[in-house]
C-alpha positions in Angstrom: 0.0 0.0 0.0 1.6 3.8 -1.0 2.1 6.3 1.3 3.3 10.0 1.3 6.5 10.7 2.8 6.6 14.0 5.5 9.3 16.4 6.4 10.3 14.2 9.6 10.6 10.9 7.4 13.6 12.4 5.6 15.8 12.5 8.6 15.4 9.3 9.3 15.3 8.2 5.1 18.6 9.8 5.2 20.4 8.3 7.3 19.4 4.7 6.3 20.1 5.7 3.1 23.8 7.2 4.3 23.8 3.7 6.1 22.9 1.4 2.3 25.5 3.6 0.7 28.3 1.8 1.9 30.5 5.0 2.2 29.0 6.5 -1.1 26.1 7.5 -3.3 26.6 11.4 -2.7 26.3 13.3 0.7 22.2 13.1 2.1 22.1 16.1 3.6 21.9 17.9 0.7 19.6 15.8 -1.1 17.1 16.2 2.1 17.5 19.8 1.9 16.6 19.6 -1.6 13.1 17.5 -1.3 12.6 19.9 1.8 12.3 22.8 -0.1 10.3 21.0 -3.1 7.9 19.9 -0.2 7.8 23.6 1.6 6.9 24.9 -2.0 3.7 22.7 -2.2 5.1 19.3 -3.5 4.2 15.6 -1.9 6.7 12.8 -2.3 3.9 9.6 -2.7 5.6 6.2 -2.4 4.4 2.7 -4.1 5.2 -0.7 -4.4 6.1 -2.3 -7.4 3.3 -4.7 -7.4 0.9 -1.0 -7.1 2.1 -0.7 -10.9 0.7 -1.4 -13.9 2.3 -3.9 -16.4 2.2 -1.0 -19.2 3.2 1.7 -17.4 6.5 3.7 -18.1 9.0 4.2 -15.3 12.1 5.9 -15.1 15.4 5.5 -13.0 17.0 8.7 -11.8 20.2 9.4 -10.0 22.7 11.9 -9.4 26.5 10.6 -11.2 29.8 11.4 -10.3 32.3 11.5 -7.6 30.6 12.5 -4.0 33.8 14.6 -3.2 32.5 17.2 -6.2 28.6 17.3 -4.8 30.0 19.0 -1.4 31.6 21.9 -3.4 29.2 21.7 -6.8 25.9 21.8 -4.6 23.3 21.2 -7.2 19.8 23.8 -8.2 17.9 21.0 -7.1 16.1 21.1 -10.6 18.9 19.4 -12.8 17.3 15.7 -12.5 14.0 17.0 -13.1 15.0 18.7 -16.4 16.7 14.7 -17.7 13.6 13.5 -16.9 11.6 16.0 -18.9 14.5 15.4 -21.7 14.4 11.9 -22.1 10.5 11.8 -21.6 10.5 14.3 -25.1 12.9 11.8 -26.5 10.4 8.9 -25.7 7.3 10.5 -26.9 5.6 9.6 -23.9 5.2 10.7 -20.7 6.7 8.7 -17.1 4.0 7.3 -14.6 6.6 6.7 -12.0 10.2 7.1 -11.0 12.4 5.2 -9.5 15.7 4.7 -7.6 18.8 3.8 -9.3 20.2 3.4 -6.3 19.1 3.4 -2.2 22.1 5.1 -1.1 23.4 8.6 0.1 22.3 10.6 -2.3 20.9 9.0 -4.6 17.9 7.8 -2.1 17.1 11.2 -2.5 17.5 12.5 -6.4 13.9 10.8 -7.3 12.0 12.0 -4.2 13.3 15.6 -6.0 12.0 14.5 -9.0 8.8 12.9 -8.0 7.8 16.3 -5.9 8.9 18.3 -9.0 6.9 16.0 -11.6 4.1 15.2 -9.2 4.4 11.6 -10.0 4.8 8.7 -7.1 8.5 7.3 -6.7 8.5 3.1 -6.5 9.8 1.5 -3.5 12.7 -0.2 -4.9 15.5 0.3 -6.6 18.3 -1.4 -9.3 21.3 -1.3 -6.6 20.2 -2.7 -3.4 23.1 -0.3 -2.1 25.3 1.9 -4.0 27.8 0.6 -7.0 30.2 3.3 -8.9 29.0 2.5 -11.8 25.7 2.6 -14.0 25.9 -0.9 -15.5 25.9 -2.5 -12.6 22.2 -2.4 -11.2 20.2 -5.1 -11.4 18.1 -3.9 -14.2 20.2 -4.4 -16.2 22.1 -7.8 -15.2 18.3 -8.9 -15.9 17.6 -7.9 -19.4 16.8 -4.2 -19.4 18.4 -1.5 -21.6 20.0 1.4 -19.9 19.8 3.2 -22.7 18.5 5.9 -24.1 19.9 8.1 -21.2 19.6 11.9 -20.8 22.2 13.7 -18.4 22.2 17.6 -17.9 24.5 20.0 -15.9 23.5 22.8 -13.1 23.4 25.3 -16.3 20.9 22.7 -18.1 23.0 21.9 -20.7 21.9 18.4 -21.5 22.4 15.1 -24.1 20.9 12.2 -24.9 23.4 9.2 -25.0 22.0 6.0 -26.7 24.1 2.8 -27.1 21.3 0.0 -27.1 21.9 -2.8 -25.1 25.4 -2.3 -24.9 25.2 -0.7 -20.6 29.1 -0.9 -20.5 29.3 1.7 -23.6 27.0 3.7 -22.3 28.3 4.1 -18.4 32.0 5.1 -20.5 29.8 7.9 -22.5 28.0 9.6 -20.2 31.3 8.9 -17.2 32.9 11.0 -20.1 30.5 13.6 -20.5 30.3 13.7 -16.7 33.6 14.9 -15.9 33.2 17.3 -18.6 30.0 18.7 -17.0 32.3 19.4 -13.8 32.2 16.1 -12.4 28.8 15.8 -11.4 25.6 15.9 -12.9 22.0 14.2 -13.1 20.6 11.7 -15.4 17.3 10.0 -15.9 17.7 6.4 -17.4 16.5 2.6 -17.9 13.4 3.6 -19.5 11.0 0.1 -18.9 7.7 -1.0 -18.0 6.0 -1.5 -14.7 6.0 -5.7 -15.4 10.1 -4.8 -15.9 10.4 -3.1 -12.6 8.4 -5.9 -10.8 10.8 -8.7 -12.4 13.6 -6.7 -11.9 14.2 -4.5 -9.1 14.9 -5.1 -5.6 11.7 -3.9 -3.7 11.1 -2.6 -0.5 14.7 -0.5 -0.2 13.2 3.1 0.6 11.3 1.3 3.2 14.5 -0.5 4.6 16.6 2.8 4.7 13.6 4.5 6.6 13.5 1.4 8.7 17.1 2.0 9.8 17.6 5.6 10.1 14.4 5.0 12.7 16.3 2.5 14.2 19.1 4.2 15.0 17.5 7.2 16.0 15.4 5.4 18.6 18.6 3.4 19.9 20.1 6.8 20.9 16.7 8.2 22.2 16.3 4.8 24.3 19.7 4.9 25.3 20.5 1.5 24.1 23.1 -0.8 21.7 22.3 1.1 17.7 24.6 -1.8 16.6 22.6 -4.6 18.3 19.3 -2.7 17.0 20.9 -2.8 13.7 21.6 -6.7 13.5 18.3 -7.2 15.1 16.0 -5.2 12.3 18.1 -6.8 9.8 16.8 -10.2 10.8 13.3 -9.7 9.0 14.3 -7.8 5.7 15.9 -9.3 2.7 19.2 -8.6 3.7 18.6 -11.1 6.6 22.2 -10.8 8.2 24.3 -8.0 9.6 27.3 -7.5 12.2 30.0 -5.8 13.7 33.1 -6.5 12.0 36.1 -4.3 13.5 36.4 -1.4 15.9 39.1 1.3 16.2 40.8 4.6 14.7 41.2 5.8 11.5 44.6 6.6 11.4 45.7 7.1 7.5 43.4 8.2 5.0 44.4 8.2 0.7 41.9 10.1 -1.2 42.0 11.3 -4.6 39.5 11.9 -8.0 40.6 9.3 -10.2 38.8 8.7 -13.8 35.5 10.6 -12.5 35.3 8.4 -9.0 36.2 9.2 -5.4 38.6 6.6 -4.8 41.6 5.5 -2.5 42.0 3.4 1.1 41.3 3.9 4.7 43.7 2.5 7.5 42.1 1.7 10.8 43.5 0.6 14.0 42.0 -1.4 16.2 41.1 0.4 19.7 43.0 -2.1 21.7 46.0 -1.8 18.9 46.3 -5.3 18.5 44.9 -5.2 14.5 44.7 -3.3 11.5 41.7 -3.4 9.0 42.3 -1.7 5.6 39.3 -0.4 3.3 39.4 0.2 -0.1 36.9 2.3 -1.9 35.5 3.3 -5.1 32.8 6.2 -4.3 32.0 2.9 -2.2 33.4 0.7 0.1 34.5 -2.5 -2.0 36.7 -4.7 0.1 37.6 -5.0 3.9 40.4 -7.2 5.1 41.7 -7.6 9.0 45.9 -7.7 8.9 45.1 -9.3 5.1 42.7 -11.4 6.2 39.2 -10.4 4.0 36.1 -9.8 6.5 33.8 -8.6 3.5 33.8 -7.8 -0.1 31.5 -6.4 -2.9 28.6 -6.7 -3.5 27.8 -7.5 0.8 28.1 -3.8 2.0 30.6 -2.3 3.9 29.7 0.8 6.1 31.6 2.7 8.4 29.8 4.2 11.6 31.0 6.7 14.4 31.8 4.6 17.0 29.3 7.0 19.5 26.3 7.8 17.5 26.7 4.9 14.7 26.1 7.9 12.3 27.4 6.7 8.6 30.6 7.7 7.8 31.0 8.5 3.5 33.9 8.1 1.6 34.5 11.7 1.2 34.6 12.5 4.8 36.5 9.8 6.6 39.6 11.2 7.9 42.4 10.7 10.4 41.1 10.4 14.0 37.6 9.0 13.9 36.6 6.7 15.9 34.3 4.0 14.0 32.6 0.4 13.8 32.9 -1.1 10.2 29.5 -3.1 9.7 28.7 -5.2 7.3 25.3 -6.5 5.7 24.5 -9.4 3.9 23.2 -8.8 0.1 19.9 -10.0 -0.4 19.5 -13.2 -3.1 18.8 -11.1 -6.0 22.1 -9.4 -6.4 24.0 -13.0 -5.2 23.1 -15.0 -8.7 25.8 -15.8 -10.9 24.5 -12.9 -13.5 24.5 -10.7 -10.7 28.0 -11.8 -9.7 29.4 -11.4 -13.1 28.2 -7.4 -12.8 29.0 -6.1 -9.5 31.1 -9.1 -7.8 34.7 -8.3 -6.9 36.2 -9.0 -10.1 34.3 -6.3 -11.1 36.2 -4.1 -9.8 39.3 -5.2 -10.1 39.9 -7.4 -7.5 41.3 -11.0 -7.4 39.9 -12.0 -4.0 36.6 -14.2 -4.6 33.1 -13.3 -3.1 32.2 -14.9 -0.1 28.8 -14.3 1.6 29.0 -12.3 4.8 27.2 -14.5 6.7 30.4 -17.2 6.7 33.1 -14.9 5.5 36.0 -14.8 8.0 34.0 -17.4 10.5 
């Protein structure tokens, strides 16, 4: 059953959403701001499942794309997402019904609740990531059948294009990655064009509902004085995700940071509080692998989050730094994103890395 989503929601959407990023997806503070100031001016953000849709209806993804680091000092209008909607619904010759999520993370939790205010059209309770990946091929759209393509992207000044490579996803992330950095290294895109019987097959439902879920949860840990990282686990237990944990403790003590090829990318040293272990993190806009003195805990695509060690706030990749002291949790993928397709799109060889995925759940046991 839909709902509408109120100014207090957002708090708590935000920081679930911070929490699903896994480090990236874009800051969510100013994404709230932005669907604030849509919902002071008159707008309502309506939410839906997938099964509320239609088989023939048209929905679209929408996202913010870039490196996070660029969104803290290229703050965007607020109206840049709404305009490659409008682009690519001119393109199509038809109008959307719905949006949805590219991605539940940071950020990009919040883009389509922008757009959905704007366009005064509901926003699906799912979305093609089940987390946040760096890159636009890898949603689960796509690893099941749908075209990416065509995808419109416009800058702050609305400047826009249409890129359209078929079914070829790879092709088209390299094209608009390109015309990204070129737009200043951020800008908005609307994308994956399909029908609501596509969106039912494909996406992974329920995730805006999750991230509100936790954001509440911790929020009511530190009202109620108790454990966030035991309330965490605990209203894991009866989502998809099924399975989360603490899996280090300590201080960050060396951070490398840097904009390479259009992503926020580098490593994070932490030491454990008692001094005893190290854990190292490497990241792509996201967290991708963890390992404890070379030992992996967790790799892409379980997530990887890093949480003040006080408030369990989320921690993102553009604002880790030397001194913090944090929990790194990790959460189980749900079984949609753990098929071999799936595997094959946003595993660890993915990215570049040699280690083999291992579920969370055993990993390191």
């Amino acid at each position: 059953m839909g709902y509408e989503l109120s100014v207090a929601d957002l708090r708590d959407l935000a920081t679930g959403a911070a929490l699903l990023g896994t480090g990236g997806g874009g800051d969510p503070l100013i994404g709230r701001l932005l669907v604030e100031q849509a919902m002071a001016d008159g707008c309502r953000v309506r939410v839906i499942a997938p099964d509320e849709l239609d088989d023939d209806q048209l929905v679209i993804s929408s996202a913010m794309m870039g490196a996070p680091t660029v969104v803290l000092e290229k703050i965007p209008n607020g109206y840049e997402a709404v305009q490659s909607l409008q682009r690519l619904e001119s393109h199509l010759g038809r109008t959307a019904d719905a949006v949805i999520p590219m991605e539940c993370g940071g950020l990009n939790s919040m883009v389509p609740l922008i757009v959905a205010a704007r366009a005064d059209v509901p926003v699906v309770d799912g979305d093609g990531m089940g987390r946040a990946f760096p890159e636009l091929q890898m949603e689960t759209f796509g690893v099941y059948g749908i075209s990416a393509s065509p995808l419109a992207i416009t800058d702050e000044h609305g400047y826009s294009a249409i890129i359209d490579t078929d079914a070829d996803n790879h092709r088209m992330e390299w094209f608009a990655r390109g015309l990204t950095i070129r737009m200043g290294g951020s800008a908005h895109i609307a994308e994956y064009p399909m029908t609501g019987a596509e969106v039912k097959r494909t996406a992974i439902a329920g995730t805006l509902s999750l991230a509100l879920l936790l954001g509440r949860t911790l929020r009511e840990a530190k009202e109620n004085h108790t454990d966030p990282f035991q309330a965490l686990t605990d209203a894991l237990v009866d989502t998809p995700y099924r399975y989360g944990r603490v899996l280090f403790g300590g201080k960050v003590v060396d951070v490398q940071r840097g904009i390479i090829d259009g992503f926020t990318a580098g490593r994070a040293l932490i030491e454990s509080f008692d001094r005893s272990q190290t854990m190292e993190i490497e990241f792509r806009n996201e967290n991708m692998i963890a390992r404890v003195d070379g030992r992996v805990v967790a790799i892409v695509p379980d997530l990887i989050t890093l949480l003040d060690a006080d408030t369990a706030m989320p921690i993102t990749t553009d604002a880790v730094r030397y001194g913090l002291r944090v929990r790194v949790f990790g959460i189980a993928t749900p079984d949609i994103m753990r098929t071999p397709a799936a595997l094959d799109t946003f595993g660890p060889a993915a990215f570049g890395l040699t280690e083999p995925w291992q579920p969370l759940e055993t990993i390191g046991r």
